[in-house]
GUTORRO-343215 format. One record per residue (C-alpha): residue in three letters; x, y, z. Coordinates in steps of 0.1 Angstrom, whole numbers, padded with zeros to 4 digits, always signed. Layout:
N
ALAXYZ
...
//
This chain:
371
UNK+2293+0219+1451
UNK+2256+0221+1445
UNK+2238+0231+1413
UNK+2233+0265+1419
UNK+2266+0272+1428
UNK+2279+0255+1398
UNK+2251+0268+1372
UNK+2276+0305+1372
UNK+2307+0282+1357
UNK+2280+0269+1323
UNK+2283+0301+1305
UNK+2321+0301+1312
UNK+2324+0270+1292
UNK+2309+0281+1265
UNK+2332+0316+1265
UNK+2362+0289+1266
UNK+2371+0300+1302
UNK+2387+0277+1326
UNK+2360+0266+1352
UNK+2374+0253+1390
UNK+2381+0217+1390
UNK+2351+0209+1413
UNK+2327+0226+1392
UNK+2341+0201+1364
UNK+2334+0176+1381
UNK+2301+0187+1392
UNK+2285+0195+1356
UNK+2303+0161+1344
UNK+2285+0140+1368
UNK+2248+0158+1373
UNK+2225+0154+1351
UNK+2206+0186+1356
UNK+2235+0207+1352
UNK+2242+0188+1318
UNK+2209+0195+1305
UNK+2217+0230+1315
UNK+2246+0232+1294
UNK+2227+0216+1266
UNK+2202+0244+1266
UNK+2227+0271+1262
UNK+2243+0253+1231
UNK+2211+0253+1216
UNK+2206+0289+1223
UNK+2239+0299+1211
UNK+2235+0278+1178
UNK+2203+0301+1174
UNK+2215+0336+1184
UNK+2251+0323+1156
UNK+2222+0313+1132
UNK+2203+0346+1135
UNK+2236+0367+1135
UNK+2242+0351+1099
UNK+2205+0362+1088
UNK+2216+0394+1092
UNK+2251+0394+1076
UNK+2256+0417+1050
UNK+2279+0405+1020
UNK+2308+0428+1010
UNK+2320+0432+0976
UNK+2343+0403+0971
UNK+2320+0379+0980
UNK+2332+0382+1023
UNK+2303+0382+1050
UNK+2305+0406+1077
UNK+2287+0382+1105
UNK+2272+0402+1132
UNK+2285+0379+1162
UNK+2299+0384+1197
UNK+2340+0381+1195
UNK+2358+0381+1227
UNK+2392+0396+1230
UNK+2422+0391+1255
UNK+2428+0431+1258
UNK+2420+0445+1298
UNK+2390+0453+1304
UNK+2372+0471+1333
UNK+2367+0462+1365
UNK+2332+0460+1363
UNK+2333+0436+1331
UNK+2360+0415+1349
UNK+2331+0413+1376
UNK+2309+0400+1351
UNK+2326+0374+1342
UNK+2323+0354+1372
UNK+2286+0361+1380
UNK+2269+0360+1345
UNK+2243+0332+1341
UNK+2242+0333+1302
UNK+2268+0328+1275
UNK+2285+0364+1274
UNK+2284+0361+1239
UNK+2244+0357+1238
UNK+2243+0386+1265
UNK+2263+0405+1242
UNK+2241+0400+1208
UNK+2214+0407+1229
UNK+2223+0442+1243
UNK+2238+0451+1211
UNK+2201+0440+1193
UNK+2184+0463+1229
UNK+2205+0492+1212
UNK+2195+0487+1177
UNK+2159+0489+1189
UNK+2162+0513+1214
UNK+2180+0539+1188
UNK+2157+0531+1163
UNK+2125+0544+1182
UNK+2146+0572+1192
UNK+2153+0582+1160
UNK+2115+0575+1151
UNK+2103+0597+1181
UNK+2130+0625+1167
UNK+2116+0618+1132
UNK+2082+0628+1142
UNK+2088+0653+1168
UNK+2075+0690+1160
UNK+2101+0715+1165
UNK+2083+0739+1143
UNK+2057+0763+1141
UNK+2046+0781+1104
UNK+2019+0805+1102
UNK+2006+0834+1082
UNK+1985+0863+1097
UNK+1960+0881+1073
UNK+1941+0908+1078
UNK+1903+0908+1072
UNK+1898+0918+1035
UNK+1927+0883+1031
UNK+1955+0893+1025
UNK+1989+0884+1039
UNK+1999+0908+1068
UNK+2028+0884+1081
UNK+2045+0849+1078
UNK+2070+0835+1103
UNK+2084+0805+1112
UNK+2093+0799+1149
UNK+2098+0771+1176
UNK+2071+0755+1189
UNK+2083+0769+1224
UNK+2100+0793+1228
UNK+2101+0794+1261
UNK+2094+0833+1264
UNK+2123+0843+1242
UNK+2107+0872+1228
UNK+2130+0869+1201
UNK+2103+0848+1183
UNK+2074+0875+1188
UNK+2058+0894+1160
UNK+2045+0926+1169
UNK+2038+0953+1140
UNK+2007+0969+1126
UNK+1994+0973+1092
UNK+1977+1009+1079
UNK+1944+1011+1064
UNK+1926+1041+1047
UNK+1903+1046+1075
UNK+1932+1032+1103
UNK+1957+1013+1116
UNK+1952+0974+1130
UNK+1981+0968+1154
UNK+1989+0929+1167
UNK+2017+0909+1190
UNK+2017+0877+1185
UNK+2036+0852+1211
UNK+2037+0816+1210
UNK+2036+0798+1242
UNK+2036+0759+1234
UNK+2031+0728+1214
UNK+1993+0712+1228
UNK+1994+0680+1219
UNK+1984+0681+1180
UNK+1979+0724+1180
UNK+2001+0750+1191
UNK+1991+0778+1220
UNK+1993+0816+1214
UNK+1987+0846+1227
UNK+1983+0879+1210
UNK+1975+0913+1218
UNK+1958+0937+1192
UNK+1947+0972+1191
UNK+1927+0996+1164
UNK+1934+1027+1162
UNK+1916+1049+1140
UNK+1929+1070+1118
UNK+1930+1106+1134
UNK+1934+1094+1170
UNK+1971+1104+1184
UNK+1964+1099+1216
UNK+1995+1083+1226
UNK+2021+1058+1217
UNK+2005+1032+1193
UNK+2029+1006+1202
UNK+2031+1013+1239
UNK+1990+1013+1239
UNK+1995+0980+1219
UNK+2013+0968+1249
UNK+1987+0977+1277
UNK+1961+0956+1260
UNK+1953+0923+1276
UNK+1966+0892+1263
UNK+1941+0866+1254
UNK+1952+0829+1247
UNK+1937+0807+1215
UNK+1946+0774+1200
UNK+1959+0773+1170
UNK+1947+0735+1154
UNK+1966+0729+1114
UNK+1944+0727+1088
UNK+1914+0751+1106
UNK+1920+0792+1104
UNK+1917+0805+1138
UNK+1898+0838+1141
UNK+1915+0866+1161
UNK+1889+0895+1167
UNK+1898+0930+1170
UNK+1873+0952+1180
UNK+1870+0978+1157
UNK+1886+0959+1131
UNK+1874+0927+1124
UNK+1887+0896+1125
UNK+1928+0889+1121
UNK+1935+0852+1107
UNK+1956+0829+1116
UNK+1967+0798+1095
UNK+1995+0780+1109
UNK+2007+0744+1108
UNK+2037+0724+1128
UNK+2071+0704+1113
UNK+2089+0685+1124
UNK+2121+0698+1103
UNK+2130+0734+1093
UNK+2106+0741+1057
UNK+2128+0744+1033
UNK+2113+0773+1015
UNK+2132+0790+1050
UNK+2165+0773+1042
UNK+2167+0786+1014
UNK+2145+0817+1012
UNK+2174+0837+1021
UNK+2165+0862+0991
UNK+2133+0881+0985
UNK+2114+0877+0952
UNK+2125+0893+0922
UNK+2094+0919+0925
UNK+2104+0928+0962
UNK+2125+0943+0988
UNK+2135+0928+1022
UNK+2142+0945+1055
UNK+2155+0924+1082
UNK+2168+0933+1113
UNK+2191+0942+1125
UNK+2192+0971+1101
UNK+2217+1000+1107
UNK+2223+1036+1089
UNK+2258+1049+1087
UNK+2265+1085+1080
UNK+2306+1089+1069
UNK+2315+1070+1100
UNK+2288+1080+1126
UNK+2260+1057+1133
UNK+2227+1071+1130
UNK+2203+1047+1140
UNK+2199+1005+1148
UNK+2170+0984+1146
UNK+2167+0954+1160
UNK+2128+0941+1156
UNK+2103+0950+1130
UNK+2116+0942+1097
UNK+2092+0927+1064
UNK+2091+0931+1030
UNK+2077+0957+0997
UNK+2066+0955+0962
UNK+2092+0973+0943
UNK+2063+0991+0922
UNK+2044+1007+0945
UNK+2059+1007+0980
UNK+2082+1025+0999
UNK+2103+1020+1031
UNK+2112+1044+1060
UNK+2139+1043+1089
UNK+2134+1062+1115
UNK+2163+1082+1133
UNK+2176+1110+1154
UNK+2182+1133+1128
UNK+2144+1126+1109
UNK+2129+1100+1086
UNK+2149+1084+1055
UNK+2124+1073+1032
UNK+2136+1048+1003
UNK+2120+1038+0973
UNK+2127+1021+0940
UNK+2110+1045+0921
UNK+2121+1078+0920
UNK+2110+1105+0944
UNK+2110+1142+0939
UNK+2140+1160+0957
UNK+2155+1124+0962
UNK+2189+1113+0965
UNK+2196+1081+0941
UNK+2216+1054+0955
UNK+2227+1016+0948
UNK+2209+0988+0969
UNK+2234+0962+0962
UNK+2230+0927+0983
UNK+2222+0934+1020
UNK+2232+0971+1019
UNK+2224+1004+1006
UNK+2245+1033+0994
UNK+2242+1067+0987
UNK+2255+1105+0991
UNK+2231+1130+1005
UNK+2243+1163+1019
UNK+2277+1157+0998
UNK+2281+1129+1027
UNK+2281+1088+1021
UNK+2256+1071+1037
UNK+2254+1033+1040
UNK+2224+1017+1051
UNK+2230+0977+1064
UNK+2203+0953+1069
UNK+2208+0917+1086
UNK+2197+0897+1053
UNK+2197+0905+1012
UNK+2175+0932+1007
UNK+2181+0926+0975
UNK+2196+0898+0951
UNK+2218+0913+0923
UNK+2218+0952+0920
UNK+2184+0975+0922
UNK+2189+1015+0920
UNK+2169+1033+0954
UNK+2158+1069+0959
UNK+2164+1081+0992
UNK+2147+1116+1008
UNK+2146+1124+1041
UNK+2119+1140+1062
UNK+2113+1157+1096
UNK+2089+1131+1106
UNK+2071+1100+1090
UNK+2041+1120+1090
UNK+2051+1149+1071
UNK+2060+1123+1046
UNK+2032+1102+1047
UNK+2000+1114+1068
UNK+1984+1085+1068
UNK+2012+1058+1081
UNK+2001+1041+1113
UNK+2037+1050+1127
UNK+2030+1090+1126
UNK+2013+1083+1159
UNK+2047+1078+1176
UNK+2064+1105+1194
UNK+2093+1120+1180
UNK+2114+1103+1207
UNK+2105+1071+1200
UNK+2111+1072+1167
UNK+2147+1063+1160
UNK+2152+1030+1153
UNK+2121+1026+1138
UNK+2111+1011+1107
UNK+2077+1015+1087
UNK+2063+1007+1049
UNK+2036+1019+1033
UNK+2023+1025+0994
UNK+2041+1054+0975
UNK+2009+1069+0964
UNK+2002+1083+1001
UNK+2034+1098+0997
UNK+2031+1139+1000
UNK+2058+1145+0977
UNK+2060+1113+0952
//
């Protein structure tokens, strides 16, 4: 037997396997397999004495020692190969692929650490003032789940956006909106279906810089949006509105006895409970609610995520997907033909009457015809 066919039976000795006779006598009488042999007890005293290092001591005074134990149960076949063609004390292979996993899980929980999975932004409108806030994935692959496409009513118009977001770039975030201004007067079509045929124009959205989006027309739309790496928690827990507001979040459904009136499933936002109102569009006209009162209104009881009240000597229930409310807030509830005969100047009078159910629009009670 020549040294490199004995060098496989070393580490064996030092797992307290039996090694062939020949290979005994081999290592016994050569001297470079015996220096061999001395190297790996040197290494295996160092990889015991850095295994202590790291012991941690338990409550009664016991060490937990981070070594390599072998055991007598079966094991694999592919272990059981190992064991007669590894080079290296299997206990020193063993502290070394359990320290490869500590490191390799510890950069993978650094990368996960670090990793943005989210994008939070807020689009205002030119004179400042927050339009929308949302929180999404950084891609969403196309779900258009995540898009935000509504419009917000001015005295002289209406400013109408989608916003998509494609995908994290690097340290920004890529979107792509569409806008339209439509001026007030001009019902020449579907707002929302015009919105729709605009082209789609792509921007980079950098945190910490306001990224312009100009509508012509209009002005400039603002972004501000920035990326985590964990869900904010002012989205965990902001599952109720403020105590001066009213939240409508989709999907939101109207119940009349037991027929369904209407469903929506996008739009959705929020009101000041002082001077807005909100509307739900359906089949059978406009249900305008408010919490102050409104002349020829019926009052109702917005209690939690729903709303109730009797109109026609009929309960009605209104559902939404979210607390509208937290606690108990009286509402009064009116219905009209259209959005327009109760509010001229709302950007969602624009809509045909068959596109209007399952619709939902807000606007200030003081344009109301009828307050």
């Amino acid at each position: 037997m020549n040294c490199e066919q004995a060098a496989e039976f070393v580490s064996a000795l030092f797992d307290g396997g039996r090694i062939p006779r020949e290979a005994a006598e081999h290592i016994g009488g050569c001297s470079l397999c015996r220096a061999r042999m001395q190297d790996y007890a040197v290494m295996g005293a160092e990889l015991r004495r850095e295994a202590s290092l790291s012991a941690v001591e338990k409550s009664n005074g016991e060490l937990i020692r981070a070594i390599w134990k072998e055991t007598e149960r079966a094991r694999p076949p592919w272990y059981a190969n190992w064991r007669t063609t590894m080079r290296i004390p299997r206990f020193a292979f063993g502290l070394m692929v359990i320290l490869l996993l500590a490191l390799s899980t510890g950069l993978i929980l650094t990368r996960a650490k670090t990793r943005d999975r989210w994008f939070q932004y807020k689009l205002s409108g030119r004179d400042g003032k927050s339009i929308v806030t949302a929180t999404v994935p950084t891609n969403p692959n196309g779900d258009p789940y995540y898009d935000v496409e509504a419009g917000m009513s001015y005295a002289e118009g209406t400013v109408w956006f989608l916003i998509r977001v494609l995908e994290q770039a690097g340290e920004s975030e890529k979107i792509a909106a569409r806008t339209l201004w439509i001026q007030r007067g001009d019902h020449s079509g579907d707002a929302v279906e015009r919105l729709r045929q605009m082209p789609e124009r792509e921007f980079v959205c950098s945190p910490g810089k306001v990224l312009r989006i100009p509508v012509e027309g209009y002005g400039d739309l603002e972004l501000d949006g920035q990326l985590k790496a964990i869900l904010p928690e002012n989205v965990r827990s902001g599952l109720y509105p403020e105590d001066d507001k009213l939240r409508f979040i989709p999907p939101v459904v109207l119940i009349r006895e037991n027929q369904v009136l209407s469903k929506a499933d996008n739009g959705g936002g929020e009101l000041m409970l002082a001077d807005s109102y909100f509307a739900f569009g359906t089949h059978d006209g406009w249900y305008v609610f408010s919490a102050n009162p409104i002349e020829g209104a019926a009052e109702g009881t917005i209690t939690m995520n729903q709303i109730e009240f009797t109109m026609g000597g009929k309960k009605h229930f209104l559902l939404a997907g979210q607390p509208i409310t937290f606690g108990s807030v009286k509402v009064w509830v009116r219905r009209f033909q259209s959005i327009g005969e109760a509010d001229p100047s709302s950007g969602w009078a624009n809509l045909p009457e068959k596109s209007q159910a399952g619709e939902l629009a807000f606007g200030k009670l003081k344009n109301l015809v009828e307050k």
